[in-house]
N, C-alpha and C positions, 0 to 999 in steps of 0.2 A: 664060349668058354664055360665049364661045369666046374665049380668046386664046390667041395660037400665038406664042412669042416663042423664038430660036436659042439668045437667052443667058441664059434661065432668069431667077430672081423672085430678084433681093435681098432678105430678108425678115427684117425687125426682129422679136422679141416678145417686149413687154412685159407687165408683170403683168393688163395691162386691155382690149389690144389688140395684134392684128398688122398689120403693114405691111409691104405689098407693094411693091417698086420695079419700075416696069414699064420694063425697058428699052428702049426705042423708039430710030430712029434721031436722030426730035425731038429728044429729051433731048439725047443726045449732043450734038447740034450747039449746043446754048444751052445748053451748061457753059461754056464761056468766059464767057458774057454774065450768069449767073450768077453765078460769081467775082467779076466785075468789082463785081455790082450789091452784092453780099455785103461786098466789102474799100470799098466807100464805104460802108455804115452803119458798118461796125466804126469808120470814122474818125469821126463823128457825134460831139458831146457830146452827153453826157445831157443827156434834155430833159425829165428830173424824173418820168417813168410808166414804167411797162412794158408795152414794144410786144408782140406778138404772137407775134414771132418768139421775143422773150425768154422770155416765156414757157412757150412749148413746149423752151426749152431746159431752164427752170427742174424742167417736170415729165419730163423725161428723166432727170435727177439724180434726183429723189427717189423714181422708181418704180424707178430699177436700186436705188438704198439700199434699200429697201423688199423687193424680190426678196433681197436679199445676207441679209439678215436673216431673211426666211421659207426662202430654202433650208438659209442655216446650222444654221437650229434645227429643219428635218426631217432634216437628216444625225445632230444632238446631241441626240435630241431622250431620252433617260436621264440627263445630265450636265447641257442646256442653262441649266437655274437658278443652274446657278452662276454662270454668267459671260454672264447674259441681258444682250441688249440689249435696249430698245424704245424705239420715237419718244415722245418728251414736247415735245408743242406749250405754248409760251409766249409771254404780250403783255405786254410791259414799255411802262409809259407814265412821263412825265414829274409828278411831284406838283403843281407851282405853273409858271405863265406860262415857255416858252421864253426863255430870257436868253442862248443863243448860238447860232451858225447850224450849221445840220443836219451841216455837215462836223465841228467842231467835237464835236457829241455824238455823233458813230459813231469819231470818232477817240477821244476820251478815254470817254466814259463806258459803249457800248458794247461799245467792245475791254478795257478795262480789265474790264468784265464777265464777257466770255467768258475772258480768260485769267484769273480767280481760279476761275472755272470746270472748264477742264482743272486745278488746281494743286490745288484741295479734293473735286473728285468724281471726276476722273479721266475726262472731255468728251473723246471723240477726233474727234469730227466735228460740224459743226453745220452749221445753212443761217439765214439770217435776211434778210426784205425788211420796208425801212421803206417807212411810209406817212406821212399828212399827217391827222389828226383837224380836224374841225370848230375847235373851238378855234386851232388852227394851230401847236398842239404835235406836233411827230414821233415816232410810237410805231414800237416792229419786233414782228415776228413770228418768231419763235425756236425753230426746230427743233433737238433735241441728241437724246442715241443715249445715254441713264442714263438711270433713276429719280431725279428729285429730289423731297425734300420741299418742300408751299407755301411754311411757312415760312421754310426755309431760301431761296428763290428770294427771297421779298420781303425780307426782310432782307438780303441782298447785293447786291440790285439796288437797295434806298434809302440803305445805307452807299454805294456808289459816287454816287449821288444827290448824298449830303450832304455828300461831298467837293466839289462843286460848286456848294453853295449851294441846290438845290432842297427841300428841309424846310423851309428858316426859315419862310416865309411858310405853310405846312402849320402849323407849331409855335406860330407865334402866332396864328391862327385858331382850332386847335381843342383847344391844348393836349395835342397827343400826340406820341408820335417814329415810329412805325412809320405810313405813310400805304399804306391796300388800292392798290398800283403794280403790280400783276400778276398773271396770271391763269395757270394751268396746267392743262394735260389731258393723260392718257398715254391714246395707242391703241396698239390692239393688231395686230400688223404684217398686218393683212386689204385684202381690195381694197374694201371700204365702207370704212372707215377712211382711206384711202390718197386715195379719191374726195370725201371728207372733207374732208380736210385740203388737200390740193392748191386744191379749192375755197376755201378761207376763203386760205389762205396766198396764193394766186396771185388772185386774183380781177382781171382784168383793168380796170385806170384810164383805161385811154387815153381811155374815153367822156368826154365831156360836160369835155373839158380843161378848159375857158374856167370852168368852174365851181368847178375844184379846187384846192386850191394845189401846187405843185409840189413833189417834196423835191431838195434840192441836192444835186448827184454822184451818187453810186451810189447805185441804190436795192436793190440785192440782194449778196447773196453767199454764200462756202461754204466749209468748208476744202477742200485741194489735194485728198486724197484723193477725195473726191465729185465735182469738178471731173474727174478724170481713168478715175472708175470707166466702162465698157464696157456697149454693150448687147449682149446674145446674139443673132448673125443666122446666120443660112445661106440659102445659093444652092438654095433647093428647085423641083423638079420642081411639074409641073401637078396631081399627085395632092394637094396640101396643099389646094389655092387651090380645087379641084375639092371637098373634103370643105366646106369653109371657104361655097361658094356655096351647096350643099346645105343648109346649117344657117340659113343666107341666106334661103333660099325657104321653108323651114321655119318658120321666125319666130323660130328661137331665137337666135339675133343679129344685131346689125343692121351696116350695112355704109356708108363714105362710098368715093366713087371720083369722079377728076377725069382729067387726061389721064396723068395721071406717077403716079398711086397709087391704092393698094384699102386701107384702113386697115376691118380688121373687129373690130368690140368685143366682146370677149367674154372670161370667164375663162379665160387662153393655160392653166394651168397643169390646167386640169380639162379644156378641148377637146384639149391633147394628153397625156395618160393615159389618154383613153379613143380615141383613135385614134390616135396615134402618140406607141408605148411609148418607142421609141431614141430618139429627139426629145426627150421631154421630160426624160432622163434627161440626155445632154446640155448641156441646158439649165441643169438642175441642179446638175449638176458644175460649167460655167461658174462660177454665182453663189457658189458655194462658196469657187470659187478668188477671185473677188472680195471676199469678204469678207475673205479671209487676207490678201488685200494690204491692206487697207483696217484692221484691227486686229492682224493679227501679225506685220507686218515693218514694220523699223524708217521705209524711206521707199518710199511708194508708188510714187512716180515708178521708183524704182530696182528696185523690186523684179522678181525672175527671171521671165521669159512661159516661164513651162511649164506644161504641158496634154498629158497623156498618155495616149491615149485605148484602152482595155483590149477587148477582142473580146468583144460578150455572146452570152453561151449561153445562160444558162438565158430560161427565156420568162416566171418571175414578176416580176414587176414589182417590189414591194419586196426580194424579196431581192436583181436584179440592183442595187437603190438599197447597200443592205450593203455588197454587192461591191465595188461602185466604189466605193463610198466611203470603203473599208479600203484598197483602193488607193490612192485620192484622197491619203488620210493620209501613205503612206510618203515621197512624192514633196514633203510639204508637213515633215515633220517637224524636218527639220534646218536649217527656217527660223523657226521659233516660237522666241518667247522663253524 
């Protein structure tokens, strides 16, 4: 494939895939009509699924989270135990018959959840999408950034339960107090894991609507920090997109493309270490600094845009990762708690 383009390749890459923006003059001209189409769904009420669009917003979020955490813990990775993060997927369901409406239980009993949450284990981020069970009880899907014990999950997720009345009818049925409400898995921040999770968490509803019940209001969401975390792109030359086709015809990864993009899948983090050293370093540096706003300043939003980027010399790969990343440090120092 030949493309010859003046103003070079927009180029996102994520932990799973890169994406190329093909600048054309097309494009250009149906950005208005774009906007336009974009700022009418935004105005949409929810209409109870998650569309398409949503979705790929959703896994944009939790693949940069997912990166923030694999590159932290290769810059830390002699100290990292101390102050490990790692994703723990959770499904809090309801024990007895829904007794109020889905706004209702993400206002009180799922917020009230998450903040005892940050308050007993020290939670600085989470993501969570409800759904709608067969029954017609609304359960979510709960991503957080700790280790939590089972028991400690179910016993905090059935006390806020039973603050609302969902035990009794559990209590006088089967004569118990603790009802099995929840399920937990910790993975470990990998791109199977990641392909994982996204899958079970996102799994697209919009099929077969007529069939499903709908949940009221939001069906997703996430703290601010995740919401505003960054993907790493650069404006690259034809030499990337050129390595990228080769591996294409090769078989070792596979490739979608339409009129506006080349999205090629493959592990960004292993295709550029072995072909583009400065690239993926980088890259790395990026996510690093990402995670610093994301866990050690006080507010994300506010926190300093600096990115300092040091002249490499030497040509081994790990030690320039050292290098920078002693640099990385000084520049980050006198913002840590």
């Amino acid at each position: 494939m030949k493309i010859e383009l003046e103003n070079g390749y927009r180029t996102q890459f994520y932990s799973n895939r890169i994406i190329v923006t093909l600048y054309q003059q097309k494009q250009e001209n149906k950005s208005a009509e774009k906007s336009a189409i974009m700022l009418k769904n935004q105005r949409k009420e929810y209409n109870g699924f998650m569309s398409n669009a949503t979705e790929r917003k959703c896994k944009k979020i939790l693949s940069n989270w997912i990166d923030c955490l694999n590159h932290y813990k290769k810059s830390n990775i002699n100290n990292y135990s101390n102050y490990a993060r790692v994703l723990v997927f959770l499904t809090l369901t309801l024990s007895t018959p829904q007794k109020h409406d889905d706004n209702f239980i993400k206002r009180n009993l799922l917020n009230n959840f998450l903040i005892q949450l940050k308050k007993k284990k020290g939670i600085k981020h989470y993501f969570w999408k409800a759904e709608k069970q067969q029954n017609g009880n609304i359960h979510f899907h709960l991503i957080t950034d700790c280790f939590l014990a089972k028991e400690f999950v179910q016993n905090l997720w059935n006390q806020v339960q039973d603050n609302y009345g969902y035990l009794d009818d559990y209590r006088n049925k089967f004569k118990k107090e603790n009802p099995p409400s929840t399920q937990i898995q910790v993975y470990p921040t990998s791109e199977k894991s990641l392909n994982y999770m996204l899958k079970y968490a996102l799994k697209n509803d919009s099929q077969d609507t007529e069939k499903k019940q709908k949940v009221q209001g939001r069906i997703w969401n996430c703290s601010d920090g995740l919401r505003n975390l960054k993907t790493f792109e650069q404006f690259e030359s034809g030499e990337l997109i050129s390595k990228l086709e080769d591996k294409v015809n090769k078989g070792l990864i596979t490739k979608f493309e339409d009129e506006y993009f080349l999205i090629y899948n493959c592990d960004t983090d292993s295709f550029l270490q072995s072909n583009f050293k400065d690239l993926y370093i980088k890259r790395h540096l990026f996510y690093v600094q990402q995670y610093k706003k994301l866990y050690f300043y006080h507010d994300p939003k506010k926190s300093p845009q600096i990115y300092l980027e040091p002249e490499i010399k030497n040509e081994n790969l790990e030690q320039n990762i050292k290098q920078l990343i002693l640099f990385d440090n000084r520049n980050y120092n006198h913002f840590e708690d």
